[in-house]
C-alpha positions as CSV (number, residue, x, y, z in Angstrom):
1,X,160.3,-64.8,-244.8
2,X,159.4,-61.2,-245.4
3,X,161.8,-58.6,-243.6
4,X,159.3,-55.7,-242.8
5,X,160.8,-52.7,-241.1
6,X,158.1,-50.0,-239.7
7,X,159.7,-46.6,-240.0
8,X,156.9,-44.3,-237.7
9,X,158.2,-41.5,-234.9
10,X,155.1,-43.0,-232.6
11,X,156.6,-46.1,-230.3
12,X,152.9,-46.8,-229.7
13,X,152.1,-47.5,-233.2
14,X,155.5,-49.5,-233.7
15,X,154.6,-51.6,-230.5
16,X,151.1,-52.2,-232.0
17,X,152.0,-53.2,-235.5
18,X,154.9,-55.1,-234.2
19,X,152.5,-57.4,-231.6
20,X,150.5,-58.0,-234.9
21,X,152.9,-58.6,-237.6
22,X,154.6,-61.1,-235.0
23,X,151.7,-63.6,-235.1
24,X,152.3,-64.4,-238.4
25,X,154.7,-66.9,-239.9
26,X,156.0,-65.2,-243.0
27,X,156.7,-61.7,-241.7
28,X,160.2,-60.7,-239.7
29,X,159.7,-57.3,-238.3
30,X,161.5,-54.5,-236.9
31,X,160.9,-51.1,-235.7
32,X,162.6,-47.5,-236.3
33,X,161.3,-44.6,-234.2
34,X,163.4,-41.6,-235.4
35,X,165.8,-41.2,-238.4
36,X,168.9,-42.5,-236.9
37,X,167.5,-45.8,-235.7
38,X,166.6,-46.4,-238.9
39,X,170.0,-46.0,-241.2
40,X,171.1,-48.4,-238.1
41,X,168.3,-50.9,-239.1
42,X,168.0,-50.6,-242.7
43,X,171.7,-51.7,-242.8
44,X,171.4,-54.5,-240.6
45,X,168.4,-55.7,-240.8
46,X,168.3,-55.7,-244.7
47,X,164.1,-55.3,-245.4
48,X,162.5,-56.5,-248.2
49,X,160.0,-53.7,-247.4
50,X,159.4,-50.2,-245.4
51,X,156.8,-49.6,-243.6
52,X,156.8,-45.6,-243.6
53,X,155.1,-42.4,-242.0
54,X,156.7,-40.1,-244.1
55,X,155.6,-37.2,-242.1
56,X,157.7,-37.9,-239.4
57,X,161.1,-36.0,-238.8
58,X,163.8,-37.5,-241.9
59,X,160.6,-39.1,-243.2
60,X,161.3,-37.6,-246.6
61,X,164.8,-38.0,-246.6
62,X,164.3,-41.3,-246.2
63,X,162.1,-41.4,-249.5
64,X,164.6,-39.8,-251.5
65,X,167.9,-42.2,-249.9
66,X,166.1,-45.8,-249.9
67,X,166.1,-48.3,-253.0
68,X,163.9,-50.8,-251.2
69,X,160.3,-50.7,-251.3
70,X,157.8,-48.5,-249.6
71,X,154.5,-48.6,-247.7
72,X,153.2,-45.1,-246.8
73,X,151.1,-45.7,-243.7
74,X,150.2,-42.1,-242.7
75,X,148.3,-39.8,-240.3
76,X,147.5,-37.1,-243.2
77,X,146.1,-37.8,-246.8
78,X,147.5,-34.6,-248.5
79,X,151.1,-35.3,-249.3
80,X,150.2,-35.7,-253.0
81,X,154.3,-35.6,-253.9
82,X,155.0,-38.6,-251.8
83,X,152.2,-40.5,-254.0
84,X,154.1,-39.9,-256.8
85,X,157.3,-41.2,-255.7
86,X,158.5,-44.7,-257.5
87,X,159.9,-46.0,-254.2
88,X,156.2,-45.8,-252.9
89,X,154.2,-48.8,-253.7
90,X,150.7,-48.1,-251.4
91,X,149.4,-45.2,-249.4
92,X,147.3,-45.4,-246.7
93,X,145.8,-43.2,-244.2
94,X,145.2,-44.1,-240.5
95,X,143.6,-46.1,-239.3
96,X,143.6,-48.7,-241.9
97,X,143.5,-52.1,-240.9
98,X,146.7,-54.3,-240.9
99,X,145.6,-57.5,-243.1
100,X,145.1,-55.0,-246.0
101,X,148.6,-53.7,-245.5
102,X,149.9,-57.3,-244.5
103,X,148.3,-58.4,-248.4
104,X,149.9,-55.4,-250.3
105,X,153.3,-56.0,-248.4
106,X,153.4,-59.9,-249.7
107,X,152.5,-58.9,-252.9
108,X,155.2,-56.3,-253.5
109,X,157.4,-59.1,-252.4
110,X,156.4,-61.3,-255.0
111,X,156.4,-58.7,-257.6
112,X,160.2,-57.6,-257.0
């Protein structure tokens, strides 16, 4: 099982990808909409993978804290620093569809 946790300040977006990454059998997914409910999740939910919109507020902070793996899923494409960051495995720009993230998530599982 894949522990996924979306890190995004928009509950829409959370709500959305959480519906989705529900259906399917190998993902277990959570959902942090501001800083402090994440470092409440990524303590007890334990993911094998973030989710991240690193423009939101302690989106960077969280960059520079984490050791697990990261998915940029972002609103802007012009945050060239965060590309370059080793915690970030993918970028993406929304919208992008969810079975292309879905993919690169599984395989950063079974690379690590």
């Amino acid at each position: 099982m894949i522990r996924l946790l979306m890190v995004d300040p928009d509950l829409q977006v959370i709500e959305s990808h959480l519906r989705y990454f529900n259906r399917m059998d190998d993902f277990e997914v959570d959902g942090a909409h501001d800083f402090p409910t994440y470092e409440e999740l990524v303590r007890q939910f334990l993911p094998d993978v973030l989710l991240l919109e690193p423009l939101m507020n302690g989106g960077i902070r969280i960059l520079e804290q984490t050791d697990v793996p990261i998915v940029v899923l972002t609103r802007r494409n012009d945050e060239e620093t965060i590309h370059e960051h080793p915690r970030v495995k993918e970028y993406f720009v929304k919208p992008t569809s969810l079975i292309v993230v879905a993919t690169c998530v599984r395989q950063i599982v079974m690379h690590n």
